[in-house]
Every structure is written in C-alpha cells, then in structure tokens.
MMTF fields as JSON, N, C-alpha, C and O atoms, coordinates in Angstrom:
{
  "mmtfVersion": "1.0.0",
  "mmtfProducer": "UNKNOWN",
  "numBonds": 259,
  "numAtoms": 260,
  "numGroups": 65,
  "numChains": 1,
  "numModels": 1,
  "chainsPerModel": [1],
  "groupsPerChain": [65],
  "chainIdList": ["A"],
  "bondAtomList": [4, 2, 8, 6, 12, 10, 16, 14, 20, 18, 24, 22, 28, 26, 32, 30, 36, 34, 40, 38, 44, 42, 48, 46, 52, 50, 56, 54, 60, 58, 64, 62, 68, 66, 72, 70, 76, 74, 80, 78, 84, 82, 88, 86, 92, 90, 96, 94, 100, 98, 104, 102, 108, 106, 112, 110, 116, 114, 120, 118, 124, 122, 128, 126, 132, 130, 136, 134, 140, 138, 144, 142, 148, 146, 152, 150, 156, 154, 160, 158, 164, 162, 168, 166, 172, 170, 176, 174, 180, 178, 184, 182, 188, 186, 192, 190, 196, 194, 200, 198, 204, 202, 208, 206, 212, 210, 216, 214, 220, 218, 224, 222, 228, 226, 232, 230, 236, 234, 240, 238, 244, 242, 248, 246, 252, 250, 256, 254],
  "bondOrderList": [1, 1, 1, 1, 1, 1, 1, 1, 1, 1, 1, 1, 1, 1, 1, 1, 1, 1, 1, 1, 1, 1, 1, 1, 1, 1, 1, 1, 1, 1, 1, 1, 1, 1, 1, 1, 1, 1, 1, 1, 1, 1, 1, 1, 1, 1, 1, 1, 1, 1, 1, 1, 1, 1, 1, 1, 1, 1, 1, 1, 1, 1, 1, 1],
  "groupList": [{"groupName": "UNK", "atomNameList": ["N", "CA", "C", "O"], "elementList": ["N", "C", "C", "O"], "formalChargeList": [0, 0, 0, 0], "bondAtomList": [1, 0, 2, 1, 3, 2], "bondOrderList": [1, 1, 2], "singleLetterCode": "X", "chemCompType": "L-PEPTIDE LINKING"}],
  "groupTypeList": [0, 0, 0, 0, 0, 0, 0, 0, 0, 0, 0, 0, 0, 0, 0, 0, 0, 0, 0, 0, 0, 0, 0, 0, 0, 0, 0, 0, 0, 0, 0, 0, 0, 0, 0, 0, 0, 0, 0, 0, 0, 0, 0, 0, 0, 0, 0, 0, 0, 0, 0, 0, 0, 0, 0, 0, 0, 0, 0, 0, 0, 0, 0, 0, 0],
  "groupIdList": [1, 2, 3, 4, 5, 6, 7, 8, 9, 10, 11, 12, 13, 14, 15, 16, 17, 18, 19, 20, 21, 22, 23, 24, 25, 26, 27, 28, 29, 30, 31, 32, 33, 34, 35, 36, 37, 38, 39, 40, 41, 42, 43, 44, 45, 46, 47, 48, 49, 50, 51, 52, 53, 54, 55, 56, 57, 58, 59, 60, 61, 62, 63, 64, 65],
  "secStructList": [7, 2, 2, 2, 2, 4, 4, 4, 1, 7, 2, 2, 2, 2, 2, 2, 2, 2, 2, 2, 2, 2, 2, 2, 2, 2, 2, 2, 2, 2, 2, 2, 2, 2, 2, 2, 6, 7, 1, 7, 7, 7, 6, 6, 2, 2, 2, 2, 2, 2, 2, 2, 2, 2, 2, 2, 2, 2, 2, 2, 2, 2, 2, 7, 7],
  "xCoordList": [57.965, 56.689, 55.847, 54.682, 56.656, 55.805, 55.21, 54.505, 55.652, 55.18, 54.413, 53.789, 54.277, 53.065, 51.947, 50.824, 52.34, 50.993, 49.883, 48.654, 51.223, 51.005, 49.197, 48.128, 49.486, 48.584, 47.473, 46.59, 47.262, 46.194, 45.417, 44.234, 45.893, 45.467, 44.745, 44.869, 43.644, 42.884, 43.509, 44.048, 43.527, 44.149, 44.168, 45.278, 43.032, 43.582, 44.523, 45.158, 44.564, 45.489, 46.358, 47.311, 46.741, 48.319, 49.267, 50.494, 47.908, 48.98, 49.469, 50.518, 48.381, 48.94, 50.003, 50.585, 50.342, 51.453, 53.113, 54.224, 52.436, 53.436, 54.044, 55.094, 53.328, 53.119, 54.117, 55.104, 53.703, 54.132, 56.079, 57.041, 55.816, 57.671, 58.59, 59.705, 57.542, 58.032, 59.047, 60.245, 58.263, 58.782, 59.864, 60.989, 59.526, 60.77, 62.242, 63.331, 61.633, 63.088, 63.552, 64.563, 62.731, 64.042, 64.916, 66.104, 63.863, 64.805, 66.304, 67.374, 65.783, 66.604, 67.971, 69.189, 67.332, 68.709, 69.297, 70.447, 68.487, 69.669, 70.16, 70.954, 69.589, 70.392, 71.658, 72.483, 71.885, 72.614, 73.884, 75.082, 73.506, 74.309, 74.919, 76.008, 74.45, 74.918, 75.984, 76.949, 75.703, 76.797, 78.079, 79.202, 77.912, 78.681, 79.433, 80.657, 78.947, 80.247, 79.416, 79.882, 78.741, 78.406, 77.861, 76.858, 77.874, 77.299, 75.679, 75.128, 75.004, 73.878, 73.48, 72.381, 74.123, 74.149, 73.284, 73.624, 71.918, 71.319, 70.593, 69.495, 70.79, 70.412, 68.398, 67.483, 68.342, 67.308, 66.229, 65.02, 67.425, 67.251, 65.989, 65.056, 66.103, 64.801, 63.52, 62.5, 63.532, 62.058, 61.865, 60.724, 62.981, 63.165, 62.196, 61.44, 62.603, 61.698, 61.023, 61.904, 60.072, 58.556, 58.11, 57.321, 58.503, 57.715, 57.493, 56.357, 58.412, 58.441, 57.583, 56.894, 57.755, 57.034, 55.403, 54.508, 55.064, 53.595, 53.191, 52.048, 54.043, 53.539, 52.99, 51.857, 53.96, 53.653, 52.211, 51.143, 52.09, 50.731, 49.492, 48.398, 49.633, 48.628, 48.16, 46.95, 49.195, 48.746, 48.056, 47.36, 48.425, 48.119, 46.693, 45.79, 46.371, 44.734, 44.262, 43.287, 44.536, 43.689, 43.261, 42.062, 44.138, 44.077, 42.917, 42.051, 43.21, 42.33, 41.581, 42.128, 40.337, 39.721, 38.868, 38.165],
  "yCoordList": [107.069, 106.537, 106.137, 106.417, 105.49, 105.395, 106.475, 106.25, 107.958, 108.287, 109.115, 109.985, 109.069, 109.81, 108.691, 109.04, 107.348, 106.372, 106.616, 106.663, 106.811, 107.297, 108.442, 108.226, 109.291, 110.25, 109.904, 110.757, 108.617, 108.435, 107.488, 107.306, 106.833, 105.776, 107.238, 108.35, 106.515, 107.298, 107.56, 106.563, 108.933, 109.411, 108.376, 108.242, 107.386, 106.43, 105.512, 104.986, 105.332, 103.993, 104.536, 103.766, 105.874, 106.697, 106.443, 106.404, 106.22, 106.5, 104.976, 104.677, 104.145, 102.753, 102.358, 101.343, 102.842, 102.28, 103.243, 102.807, 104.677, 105.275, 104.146, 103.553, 103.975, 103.02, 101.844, 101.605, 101.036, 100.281, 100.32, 99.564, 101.284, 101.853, 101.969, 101.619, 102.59, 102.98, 101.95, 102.093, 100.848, 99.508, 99.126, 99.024, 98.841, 98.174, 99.246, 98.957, 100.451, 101.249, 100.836, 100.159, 101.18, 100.655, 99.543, 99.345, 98.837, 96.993, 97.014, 96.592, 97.828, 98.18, 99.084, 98.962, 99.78, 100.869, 100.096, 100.401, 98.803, 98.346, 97.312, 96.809, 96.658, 95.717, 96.308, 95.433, 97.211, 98.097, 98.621, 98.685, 98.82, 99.382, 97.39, 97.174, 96.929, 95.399, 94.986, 94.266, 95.523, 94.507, 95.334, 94.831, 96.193, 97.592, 97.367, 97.251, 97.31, 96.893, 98.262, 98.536, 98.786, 99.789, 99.613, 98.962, 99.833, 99.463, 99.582, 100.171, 98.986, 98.749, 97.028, 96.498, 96.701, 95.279, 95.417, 96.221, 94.927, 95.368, 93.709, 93.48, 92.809, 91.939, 91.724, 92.267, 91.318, 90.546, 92.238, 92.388, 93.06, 94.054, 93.735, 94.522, 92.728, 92.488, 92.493, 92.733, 92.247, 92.352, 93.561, 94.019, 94.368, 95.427, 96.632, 97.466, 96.312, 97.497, 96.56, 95.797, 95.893, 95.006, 95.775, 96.707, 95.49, 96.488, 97.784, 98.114, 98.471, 100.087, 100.344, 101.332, 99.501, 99.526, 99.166, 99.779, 98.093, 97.777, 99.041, 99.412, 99.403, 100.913, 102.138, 102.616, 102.489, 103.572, 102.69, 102.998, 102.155, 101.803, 101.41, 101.589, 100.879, 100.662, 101.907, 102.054, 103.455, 104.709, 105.461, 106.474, 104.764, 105.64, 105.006, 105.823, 103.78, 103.491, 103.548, 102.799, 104.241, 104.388, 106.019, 106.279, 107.033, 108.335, 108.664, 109.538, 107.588, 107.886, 106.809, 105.872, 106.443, 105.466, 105.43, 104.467],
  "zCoordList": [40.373, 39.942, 41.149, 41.433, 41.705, 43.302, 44.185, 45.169, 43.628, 44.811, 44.009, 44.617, 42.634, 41.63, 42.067, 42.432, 42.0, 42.197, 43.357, 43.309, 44.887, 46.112, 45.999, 46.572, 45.277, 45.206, 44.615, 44.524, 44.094, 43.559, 44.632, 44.344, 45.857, 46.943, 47.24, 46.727, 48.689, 48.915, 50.406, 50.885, 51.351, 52.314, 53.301, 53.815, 53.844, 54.547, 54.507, 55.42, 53.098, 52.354, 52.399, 52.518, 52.362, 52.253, 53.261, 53.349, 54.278, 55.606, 56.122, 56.693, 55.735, 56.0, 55.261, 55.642, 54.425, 53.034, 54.015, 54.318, 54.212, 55.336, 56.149, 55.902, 57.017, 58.183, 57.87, 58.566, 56.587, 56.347, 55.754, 55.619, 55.636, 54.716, 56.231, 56.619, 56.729, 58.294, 58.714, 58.956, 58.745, 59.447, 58.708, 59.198, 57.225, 56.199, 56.764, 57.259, 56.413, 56.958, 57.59, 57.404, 59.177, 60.116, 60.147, 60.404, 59.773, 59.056, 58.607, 59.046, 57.336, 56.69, 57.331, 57.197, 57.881, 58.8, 59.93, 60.244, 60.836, 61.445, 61.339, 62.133, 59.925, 59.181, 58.351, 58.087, 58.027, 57.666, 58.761, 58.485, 59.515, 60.708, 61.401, 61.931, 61.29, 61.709, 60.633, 60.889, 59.396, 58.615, 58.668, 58.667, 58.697, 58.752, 60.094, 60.031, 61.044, 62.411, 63.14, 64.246, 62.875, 63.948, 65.015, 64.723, 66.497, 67.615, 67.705, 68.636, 66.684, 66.991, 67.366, 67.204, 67.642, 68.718, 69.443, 70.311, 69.637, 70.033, 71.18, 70.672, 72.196, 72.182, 71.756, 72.374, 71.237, 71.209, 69.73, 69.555, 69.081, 68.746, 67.558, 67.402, 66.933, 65.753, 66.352, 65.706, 67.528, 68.193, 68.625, 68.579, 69.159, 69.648, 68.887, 69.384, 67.296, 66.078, 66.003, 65.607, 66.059, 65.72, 66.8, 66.643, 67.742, 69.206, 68.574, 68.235, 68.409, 68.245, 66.807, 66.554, 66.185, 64.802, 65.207, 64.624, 66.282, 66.029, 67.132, 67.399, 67.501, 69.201, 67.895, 67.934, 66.847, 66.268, 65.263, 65.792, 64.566, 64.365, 65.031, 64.496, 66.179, 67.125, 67.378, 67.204, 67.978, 68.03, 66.633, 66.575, 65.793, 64.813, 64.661, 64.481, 64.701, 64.536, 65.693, 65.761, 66.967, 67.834, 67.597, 67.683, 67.325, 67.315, 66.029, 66.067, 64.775, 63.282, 63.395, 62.814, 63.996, 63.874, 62.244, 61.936]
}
C-alpha cells in the first residue's frame, strides 16, 4: 500500500521520502548487525551513518535544487 500511495506524492516528495527510508535503513541494518554479534562495532558508529546519511542528502539538494 505504501508504495501504491508513493506514486501519488509528487516527484520531489518521492525522493525526499527515498532519502528519508535511506537513513531509517541503515539504522536499522546496523542495529541489526549489533544485536546479532557481528563486527560492526563501530566506535562512535551512530554518528558515523548521521554523517553518511546527512552527506547523501546534502548532495542530493545541492545537485536538484
């Protein structure tokens, strides 16, 4: 249902909602990989994807103004 709704936002709003999943993911994937025991130990790693997460949106509204 979400991604029938998706098509009805208008192409800018698409990509910010992108943008926005973007971030939850990774959250999600190395909160995932942490409870799990996998070597994503990352020191200081939650800031680590806020960085990488606000780098890929900062590029993306400089490139689509």
């Amino acid at each position: 249902m979400a991604g029938i709704a998706l098509n009805f936002e208008p192409i800018n709003r698409q990509s910010e909602i992108a943008l926005f999943c973007l971030n939850k993911s990774m959250e999600v994937v190395y909160q995932m990989g942490r409870r799990r025991g996998l070597p994503l130990r990352l020191p200081y790693g939650e800031c680590l994807l806020v960085a990488v997460s606000l780098g890929v949106i900062t590029f993306h509204y400089l490139n689509n103004p």
